[in-house]
KOLGU-602130 format. One record per residue (C-alpha): residue number from 1; x, y, z negated; chain. Coordinates in nm, 4 decimals. Example, Ala and Ser with C-alpha at 12.3 -4.5 7.8 and 13.67 -1.06 7.14 Angstrom:
2
> i|xx|yy|zz|ch
> 1|1.2300|-0.4500|-0.7800|A
> 2|1.3670|-0.1060|-0.7140|A
END
This chain:
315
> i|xx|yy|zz|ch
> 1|-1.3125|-0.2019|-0.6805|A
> 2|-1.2459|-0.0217|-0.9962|A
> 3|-0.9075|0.0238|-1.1486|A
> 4|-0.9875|-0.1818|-1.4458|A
> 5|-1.0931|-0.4465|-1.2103|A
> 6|-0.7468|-0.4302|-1.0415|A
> 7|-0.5564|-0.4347|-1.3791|A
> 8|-0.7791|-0.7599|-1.4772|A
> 9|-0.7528|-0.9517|-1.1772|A
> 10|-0.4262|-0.9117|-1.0332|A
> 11|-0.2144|-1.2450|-1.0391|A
> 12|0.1354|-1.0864|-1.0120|A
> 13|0.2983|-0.7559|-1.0675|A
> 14|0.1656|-0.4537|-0.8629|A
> 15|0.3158|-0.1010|-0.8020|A
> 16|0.0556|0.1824|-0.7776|A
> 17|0.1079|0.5387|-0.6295|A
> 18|0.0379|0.8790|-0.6043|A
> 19|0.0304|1.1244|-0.3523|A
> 20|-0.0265|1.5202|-0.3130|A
> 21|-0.2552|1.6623|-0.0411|A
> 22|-0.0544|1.9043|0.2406|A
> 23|-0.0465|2.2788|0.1059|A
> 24|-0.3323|2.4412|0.3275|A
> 25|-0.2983|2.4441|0.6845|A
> 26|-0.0303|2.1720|0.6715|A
> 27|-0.0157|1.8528|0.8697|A
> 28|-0.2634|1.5776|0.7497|A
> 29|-0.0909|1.3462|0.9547|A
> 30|0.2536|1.3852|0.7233|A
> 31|0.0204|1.1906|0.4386|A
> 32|-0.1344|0.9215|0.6341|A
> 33|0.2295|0.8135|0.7292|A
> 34|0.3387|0.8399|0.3977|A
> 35|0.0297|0.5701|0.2870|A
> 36|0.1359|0.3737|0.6088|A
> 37|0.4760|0.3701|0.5003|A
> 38|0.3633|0.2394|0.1138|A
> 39|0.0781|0.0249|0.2488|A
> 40|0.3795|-0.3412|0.3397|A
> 41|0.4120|-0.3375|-0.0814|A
> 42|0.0241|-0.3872|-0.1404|A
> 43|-0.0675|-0.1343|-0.3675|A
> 44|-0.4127|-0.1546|-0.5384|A
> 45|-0.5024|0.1680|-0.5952|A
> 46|-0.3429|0.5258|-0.4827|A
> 47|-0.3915|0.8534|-0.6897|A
> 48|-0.4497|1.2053|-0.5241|A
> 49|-0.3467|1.5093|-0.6902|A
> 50|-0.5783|1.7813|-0.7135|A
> 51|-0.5257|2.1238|-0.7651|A
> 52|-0.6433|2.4380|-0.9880|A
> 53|-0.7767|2.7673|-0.7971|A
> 54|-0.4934|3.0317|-0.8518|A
> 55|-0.6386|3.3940|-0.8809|A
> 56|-0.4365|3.6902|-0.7374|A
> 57|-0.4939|4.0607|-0.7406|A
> 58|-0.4303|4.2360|-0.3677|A
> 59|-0.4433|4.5967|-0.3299|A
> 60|-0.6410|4.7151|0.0226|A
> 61|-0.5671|4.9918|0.2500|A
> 62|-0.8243|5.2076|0.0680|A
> 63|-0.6336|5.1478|-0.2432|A
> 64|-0.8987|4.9844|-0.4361|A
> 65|-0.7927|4.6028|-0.5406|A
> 66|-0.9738|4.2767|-0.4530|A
> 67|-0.9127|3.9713|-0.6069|A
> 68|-0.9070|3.6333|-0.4466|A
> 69|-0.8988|3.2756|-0.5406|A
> 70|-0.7707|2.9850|-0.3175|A
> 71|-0.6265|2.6795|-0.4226|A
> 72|-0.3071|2.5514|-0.2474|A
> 73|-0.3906|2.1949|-0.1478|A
> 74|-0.7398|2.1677|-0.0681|A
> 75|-0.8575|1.8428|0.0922|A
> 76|-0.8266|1.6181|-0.2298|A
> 77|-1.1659|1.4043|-0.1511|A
> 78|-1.1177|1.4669|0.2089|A
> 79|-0.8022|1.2383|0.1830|A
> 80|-0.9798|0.9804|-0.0629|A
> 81|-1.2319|0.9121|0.2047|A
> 82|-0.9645|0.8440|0.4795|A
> 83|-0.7648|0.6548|0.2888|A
> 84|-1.0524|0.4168|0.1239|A
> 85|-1.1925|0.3965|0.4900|A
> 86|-0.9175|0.3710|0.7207|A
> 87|-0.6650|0.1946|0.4961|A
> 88|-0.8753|-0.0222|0.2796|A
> 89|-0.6685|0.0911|-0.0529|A
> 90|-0.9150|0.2192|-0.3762|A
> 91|-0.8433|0.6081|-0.3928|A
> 92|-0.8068|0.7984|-0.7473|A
> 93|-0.9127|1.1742|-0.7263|A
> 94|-0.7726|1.3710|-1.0001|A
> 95|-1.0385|1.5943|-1.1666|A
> 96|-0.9046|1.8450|-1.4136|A
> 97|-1.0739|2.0871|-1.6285|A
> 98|-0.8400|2.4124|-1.4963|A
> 99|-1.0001|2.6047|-1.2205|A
> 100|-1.2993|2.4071|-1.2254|A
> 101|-1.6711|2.5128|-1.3987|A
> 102|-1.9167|2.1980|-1.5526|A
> 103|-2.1129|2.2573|-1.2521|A
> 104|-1.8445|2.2701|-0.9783|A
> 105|-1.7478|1.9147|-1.1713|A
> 106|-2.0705|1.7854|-1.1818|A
> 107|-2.1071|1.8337|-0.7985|A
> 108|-1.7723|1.6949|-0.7564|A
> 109|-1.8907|1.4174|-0.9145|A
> 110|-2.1920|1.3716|-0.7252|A
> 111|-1.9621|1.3942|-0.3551|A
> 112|-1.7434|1.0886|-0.4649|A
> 113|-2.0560|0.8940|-0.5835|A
> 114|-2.1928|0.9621|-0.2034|A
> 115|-1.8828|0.8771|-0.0878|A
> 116|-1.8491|0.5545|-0.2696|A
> 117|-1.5301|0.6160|-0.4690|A
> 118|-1.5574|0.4589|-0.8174|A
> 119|-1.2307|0.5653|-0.9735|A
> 120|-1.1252|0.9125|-1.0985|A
> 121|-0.8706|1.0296|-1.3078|A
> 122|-0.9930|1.2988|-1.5883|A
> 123|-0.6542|1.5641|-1.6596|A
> 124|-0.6680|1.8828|-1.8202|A
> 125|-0.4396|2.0570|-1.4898|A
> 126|-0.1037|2.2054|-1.6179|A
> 127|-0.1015|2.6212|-1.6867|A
> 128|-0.2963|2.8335|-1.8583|A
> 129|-0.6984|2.7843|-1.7982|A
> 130|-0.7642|3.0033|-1.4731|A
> 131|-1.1522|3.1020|-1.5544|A
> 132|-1.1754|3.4614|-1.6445|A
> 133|-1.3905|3.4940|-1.9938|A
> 134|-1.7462|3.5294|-2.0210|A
> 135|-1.7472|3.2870|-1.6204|A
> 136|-1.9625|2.9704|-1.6624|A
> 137|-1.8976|2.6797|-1.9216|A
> 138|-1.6014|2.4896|-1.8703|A
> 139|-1.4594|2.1842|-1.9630|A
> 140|-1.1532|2.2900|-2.2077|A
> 141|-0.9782|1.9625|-2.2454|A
> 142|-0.9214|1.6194|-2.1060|A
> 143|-1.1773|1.4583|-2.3791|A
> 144|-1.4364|1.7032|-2.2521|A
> 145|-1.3976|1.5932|-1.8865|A
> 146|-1.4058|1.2382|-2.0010|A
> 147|-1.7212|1.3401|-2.2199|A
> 148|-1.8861|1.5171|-1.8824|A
> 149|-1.8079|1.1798|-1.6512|A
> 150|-1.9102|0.9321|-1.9091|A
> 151|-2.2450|1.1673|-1.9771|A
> 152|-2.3120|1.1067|-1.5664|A
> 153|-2.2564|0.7553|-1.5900|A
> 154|-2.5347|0.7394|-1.8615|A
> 155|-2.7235|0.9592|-1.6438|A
> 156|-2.7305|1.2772|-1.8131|A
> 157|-2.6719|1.5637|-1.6187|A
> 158|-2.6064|1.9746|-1.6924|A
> 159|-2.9610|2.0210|-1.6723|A
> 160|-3.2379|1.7780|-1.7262|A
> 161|-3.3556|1.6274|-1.3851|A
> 162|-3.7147|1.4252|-1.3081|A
> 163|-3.4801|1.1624|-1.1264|A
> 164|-3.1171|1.1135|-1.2890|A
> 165|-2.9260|0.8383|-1.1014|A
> 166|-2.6217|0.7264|-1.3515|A
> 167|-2.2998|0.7123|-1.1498|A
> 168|-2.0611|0.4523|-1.2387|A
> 169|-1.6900|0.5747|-1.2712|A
> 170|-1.3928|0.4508|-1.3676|A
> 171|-1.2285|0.6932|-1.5584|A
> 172|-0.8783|0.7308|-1.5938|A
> 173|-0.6899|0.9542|-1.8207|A
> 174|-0.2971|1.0537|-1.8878|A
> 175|-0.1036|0.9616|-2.2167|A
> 176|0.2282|1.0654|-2.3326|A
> 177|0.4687|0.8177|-2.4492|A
> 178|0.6942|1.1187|-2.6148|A
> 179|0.4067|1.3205|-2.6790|A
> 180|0.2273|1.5882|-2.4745|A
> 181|0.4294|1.9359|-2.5130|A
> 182|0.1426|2.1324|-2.6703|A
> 183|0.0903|1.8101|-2.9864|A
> 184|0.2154|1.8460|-3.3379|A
> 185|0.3080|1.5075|-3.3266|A
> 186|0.3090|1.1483|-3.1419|A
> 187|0.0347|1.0212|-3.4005|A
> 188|-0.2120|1.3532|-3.3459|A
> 189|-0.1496|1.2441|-2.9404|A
> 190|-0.2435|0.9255|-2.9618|A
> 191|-0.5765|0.9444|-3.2149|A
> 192|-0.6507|1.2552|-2.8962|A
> 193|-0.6396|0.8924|-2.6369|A
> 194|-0.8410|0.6779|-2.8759|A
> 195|-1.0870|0.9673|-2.8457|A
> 196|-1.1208|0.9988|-2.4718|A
> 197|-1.1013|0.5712|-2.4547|A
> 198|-1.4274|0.6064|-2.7647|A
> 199|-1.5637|0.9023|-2.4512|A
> 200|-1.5628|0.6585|-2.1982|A
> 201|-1.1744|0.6106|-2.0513|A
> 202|-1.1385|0.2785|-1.9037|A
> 203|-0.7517|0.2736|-1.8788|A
> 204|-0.4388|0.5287|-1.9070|A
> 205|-0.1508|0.6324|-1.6847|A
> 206|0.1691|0.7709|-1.8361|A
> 207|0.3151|1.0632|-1.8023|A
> 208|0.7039|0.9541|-1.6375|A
> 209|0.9709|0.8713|-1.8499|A
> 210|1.3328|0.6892|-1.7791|A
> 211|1.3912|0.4554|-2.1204|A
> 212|1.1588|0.1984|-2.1609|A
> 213|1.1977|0.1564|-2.5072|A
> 214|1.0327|0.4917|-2.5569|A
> 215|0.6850|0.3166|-2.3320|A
> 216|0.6955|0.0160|-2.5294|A
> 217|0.7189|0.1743|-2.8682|A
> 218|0.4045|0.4214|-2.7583|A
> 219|0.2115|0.1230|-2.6536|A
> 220|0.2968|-0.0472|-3.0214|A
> 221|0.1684|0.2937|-3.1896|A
> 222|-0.1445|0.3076|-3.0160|A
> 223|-0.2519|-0.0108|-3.0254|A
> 224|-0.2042|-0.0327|-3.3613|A
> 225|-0.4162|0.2776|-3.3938|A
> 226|-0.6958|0.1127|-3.1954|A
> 227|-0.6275|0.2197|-2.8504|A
> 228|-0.7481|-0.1061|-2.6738|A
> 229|-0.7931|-0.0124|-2.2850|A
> 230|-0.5205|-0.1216|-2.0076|A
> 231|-0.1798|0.1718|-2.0624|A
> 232|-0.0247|0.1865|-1.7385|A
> 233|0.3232|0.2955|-1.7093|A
> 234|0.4292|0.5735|-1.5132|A
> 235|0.8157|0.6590|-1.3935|A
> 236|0.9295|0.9353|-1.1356|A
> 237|1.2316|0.8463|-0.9341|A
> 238|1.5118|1.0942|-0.9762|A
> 239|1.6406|1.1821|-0.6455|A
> 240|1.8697|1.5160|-0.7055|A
> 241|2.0994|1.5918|-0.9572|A
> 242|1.9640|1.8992|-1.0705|A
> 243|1.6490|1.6964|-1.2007|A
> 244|1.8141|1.5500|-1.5190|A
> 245|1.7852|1.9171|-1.6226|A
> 246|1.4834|2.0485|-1.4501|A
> 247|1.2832|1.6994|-1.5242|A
> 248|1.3029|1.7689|-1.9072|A
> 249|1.2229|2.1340|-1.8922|A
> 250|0.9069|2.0589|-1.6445|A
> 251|0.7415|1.7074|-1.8071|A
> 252|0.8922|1.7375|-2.1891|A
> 253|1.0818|1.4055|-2.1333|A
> 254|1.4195|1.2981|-2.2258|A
> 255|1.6820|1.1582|-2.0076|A
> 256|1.8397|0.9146|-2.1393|A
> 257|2.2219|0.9798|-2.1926|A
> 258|2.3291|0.7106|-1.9449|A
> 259|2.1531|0.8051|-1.6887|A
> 260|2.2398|1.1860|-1.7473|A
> 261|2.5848|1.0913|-1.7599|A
> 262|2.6212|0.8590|-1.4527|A
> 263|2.4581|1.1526|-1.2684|A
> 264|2.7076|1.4222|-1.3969|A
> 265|2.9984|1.1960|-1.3495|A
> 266|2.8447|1.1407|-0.9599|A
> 267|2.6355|1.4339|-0.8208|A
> 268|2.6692|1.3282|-0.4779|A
> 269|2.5276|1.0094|-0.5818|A
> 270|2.2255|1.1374|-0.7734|A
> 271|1.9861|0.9660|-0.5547|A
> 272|2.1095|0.6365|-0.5551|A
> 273|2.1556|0.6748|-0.8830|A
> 274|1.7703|0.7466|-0.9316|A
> 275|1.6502|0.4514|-0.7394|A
> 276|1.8749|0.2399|-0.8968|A
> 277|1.7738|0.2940|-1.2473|A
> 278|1.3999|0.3125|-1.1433|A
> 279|1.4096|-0.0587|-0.9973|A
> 280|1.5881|-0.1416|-1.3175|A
> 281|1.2990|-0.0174|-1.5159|A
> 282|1.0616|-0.1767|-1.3042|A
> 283|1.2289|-0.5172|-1.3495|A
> 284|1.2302|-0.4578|-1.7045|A
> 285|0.8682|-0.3493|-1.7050|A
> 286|0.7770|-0.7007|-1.5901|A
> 287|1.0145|-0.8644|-1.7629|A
> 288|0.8486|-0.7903|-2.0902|A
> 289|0.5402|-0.8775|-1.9173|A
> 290|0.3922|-0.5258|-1.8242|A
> 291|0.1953|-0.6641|-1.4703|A
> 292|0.1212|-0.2997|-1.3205|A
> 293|0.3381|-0.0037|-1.2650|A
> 294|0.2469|0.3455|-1.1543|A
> 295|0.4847|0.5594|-0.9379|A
> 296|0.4524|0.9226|-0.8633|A
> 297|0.5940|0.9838|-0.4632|A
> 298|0.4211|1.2923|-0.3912|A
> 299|0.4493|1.2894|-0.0410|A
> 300|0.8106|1.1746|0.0220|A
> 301|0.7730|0.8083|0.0161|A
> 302|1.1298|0.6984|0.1288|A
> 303|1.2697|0.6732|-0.2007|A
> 304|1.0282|0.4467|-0.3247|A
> 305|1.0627|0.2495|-0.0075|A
> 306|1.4103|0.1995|-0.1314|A
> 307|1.3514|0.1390|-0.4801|A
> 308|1.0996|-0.1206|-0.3874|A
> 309|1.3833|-0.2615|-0.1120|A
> 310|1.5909|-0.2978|-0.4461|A
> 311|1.2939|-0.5324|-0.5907|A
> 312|1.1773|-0.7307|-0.3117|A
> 313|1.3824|-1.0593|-0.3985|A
> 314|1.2164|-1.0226|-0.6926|A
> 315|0.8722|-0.9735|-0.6446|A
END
């Protein structure tokens, strides 16, 4: 089922997730016990990171220098498969532009059509773009991903083809209730969403953020400059101290001065801290009638297991 489908039919509130793969050569099985471990609280759909190619110089014996790319967390469809298959949940590959030429993207594309998965989620990848100049075309931005999946979708492919079978993707995309950190402004970052939703984007995650007020203002701005598809909300649960620093500096959010406070005043406590205020966000996410949430676990799923301990007498 696609994610739009999900968003339209639910009859209650649902809680969404996302995972990462292992870093290569890890264990496989850590991540299928972290989806057993989320699959008691029903969630419709489940998001897999993907990763950029990094590009390193090493010098050989012989002194000359060779350089090699490998990407850190390989196995992105790999786990999609699995997890549509043996758990029955809708898998979300990310697809990003960084790392990754038209043509490598295209034949992405054309695995998770094989493979039956209808959903992706179309992200620029954070960093600098990792393609030396003068390699083949890539896609620069987020809109141009979206541009490349929806062109598939009508059936138009790289290079013209006697039999062109139109996929049928959902396609996701990211928004940023404060703003992404390279926009001039809020406004410029939300006409940049009505474009990829006018490319083809069915429906939008947030990035995280801890003060609701600042997700239901951004949804008030965009839809009153047209955005119409389904804006998911997306919150990270603090679980160390050190994040009400680090979180800021990383995503370009703000902590709200509560929660920064209640932290400093209690370091020891930062994680119970963090799960607390999450399950208060997510009660007032539904209280003003939001009816899906989107968490970002990663791989360690026990604080979400708590947080959504903290909810279950209410959902």
């Amino acid at each position: 089922m696609k994610v739009t489908d999900h968003l339209a039919n639910e009859t209650g509130p649902t809680i969404s997730v996302e995972i990462i793969p292992p870093r290569r050569g890890g264990d496989v099985r850590r991540i299928y016990e972290a989806v057993e471990s989320v699959m008691p609280f029903r969630p419709p759909f489940i998001d897999i990171t993907s990763h950029a190619a990094e590009a390193r110089w090493e010098q050989l014996p012989n002194g000359t220098w060779q350089r090699r790319v490998t990407r850190k967390a390989p196995g992105t469809f790999g786990l999609c498969a699995t997890i549509k298959h043996r758990f029955g949940v809708d898998p979300v590959p990310h697809l990003l532009c960084n790392g990754f030429t038209k043509e490598e993207t295209e034949d992405a594309l054309i695995e998770l059509h094989y493979l039956g998965i209808e959903n992706v989620l179309a992200i620029r990848g954070d960093g600098e773009p990792r393609e030396p100049a003068g390699a083949r075309a890539t896609n620069v931005s987020a809109l141009d991903l979206v541009r490349q999946i929806g062109d598939m979708n009508s059936g138009c492919y790289l290079e013209p083809l006697e039999e062109a079978t139109p996929t049928d993707f959902c396609i996701g995309v990211a928004a940023y209730p404060e703003k992404h950190v390279e926009a001039p402004n809020l406004e410029w970052d939300i006409d940049v969403l009505l474009e990829k939703e006018r490319a083809g984007a069915g429906y939008a995650v947030t990035q995280l953020f801890y003060d609701n007020d600042v997700f239901f203002r951004f949804v008030k701005a965009a839809r009153e400059r047209g955005v119409t598809i389904p804006i998911v909300p997306g919150l990270k649960i603090l679980t160390r101290a050190d994040q009400v620093r680090k979180v800021p500096a990383t995503f370009g959010v703000d902590v709200p001065p509560a929660l920064a406070s209640e932290v400093a005043a209690a370091p020891d406590r930062g994680r119970e801290i963090g799960i607390r205020w999450a399950a208060e966000q997510v009660r007032g996410l539904f209280d003003h009638d939001v009816s899906a949430v989107h968490v970002y676990v990663m791989q360690d799923t026990r604080p979400f297991v708590e947080m959504m301990d903290l909810l279950r007498p209410t959902l």
